[in-house]
N, C-alpha and C positions, 0 to 999 in steps of 0.2 A: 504494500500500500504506500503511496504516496499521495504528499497534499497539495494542490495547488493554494498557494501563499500569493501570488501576485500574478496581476495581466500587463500586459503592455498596454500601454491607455488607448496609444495612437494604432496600434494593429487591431487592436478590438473597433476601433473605428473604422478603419479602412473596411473591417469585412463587414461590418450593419452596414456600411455609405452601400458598396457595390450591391449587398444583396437588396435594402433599400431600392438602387437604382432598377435592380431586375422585376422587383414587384409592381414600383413604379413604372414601367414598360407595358408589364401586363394589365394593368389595371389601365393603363392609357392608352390602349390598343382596343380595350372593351369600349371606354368613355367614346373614344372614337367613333366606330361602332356604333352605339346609341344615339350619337349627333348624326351622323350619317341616317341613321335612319328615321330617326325625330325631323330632322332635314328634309329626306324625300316625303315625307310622310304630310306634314307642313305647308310642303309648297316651295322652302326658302333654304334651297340649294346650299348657297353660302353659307346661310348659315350654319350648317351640318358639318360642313368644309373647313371653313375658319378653327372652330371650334375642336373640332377633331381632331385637327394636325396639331392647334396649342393643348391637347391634353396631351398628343405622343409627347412634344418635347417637355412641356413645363410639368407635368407626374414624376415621370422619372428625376428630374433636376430637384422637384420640390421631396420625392421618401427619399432620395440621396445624401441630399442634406439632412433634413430630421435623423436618418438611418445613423450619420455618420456623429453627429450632435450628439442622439442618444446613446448610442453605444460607448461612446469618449465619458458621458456622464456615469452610465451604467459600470463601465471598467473601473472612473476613478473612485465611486462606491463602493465595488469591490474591492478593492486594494484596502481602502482602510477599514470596513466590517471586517477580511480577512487577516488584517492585525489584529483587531480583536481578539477574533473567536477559532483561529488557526486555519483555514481559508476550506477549501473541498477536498475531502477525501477520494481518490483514486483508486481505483483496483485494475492493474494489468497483467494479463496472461500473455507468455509466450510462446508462441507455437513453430514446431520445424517445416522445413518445406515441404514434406509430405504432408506433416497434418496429421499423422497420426499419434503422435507423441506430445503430450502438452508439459511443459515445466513452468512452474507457478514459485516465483524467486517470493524467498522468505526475508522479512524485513524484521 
């Protein structure tokens, strides 16, 4: 067993920004979508159009940022809880390239 005592603030950020951005995409690709069809549906092309193409770019840009915000916040809270209270306990197994033999290292 091992504990995880500390994160890297700025790496825990980087991976909420990206993932952030990937949710961001999808979710902007639907809104799209819905304007597109709210649009033909309407009458007012445009505005289906307009609307759609600013949810691809500005979703992703906007959970990118929050993603990267939050996570930088969430890391730096864990750091110091995990002073406290001695941070996440871990359990790792390790196995051979076959696979058929496990050795579980004693701590």
């Amino acid at each position: 067993m091992v504990k995880l005592r500390r994160v890297g603030v700025l790496s825990v950020g980087k991976i909420c920004g990206i993932l952030g951005v990937i949710i961001g995409l999808i979710v902007g690709v639907g809104y799209a979508i819905a304007f597109a069809i709210a649009g033909a549906v309407s009458g007012n092309v445009p505005f289906g159009g307009f609307f759609g193409a600013f949810a691809i770019v500005a979703f992703p840009v906007m959970y990118g940022v929050i993603g990267f915000l939050g996570g930088v916040i969430d890391a730096f809270l864990y750091n110091i809880i995990a002073g406290w209270i001695g941070g996440i306990e871990l359990h790792f197994e390790e196995q051979t390239q076959a696979g058929s033999i496990t050795v579980t290292p004693q701590t």
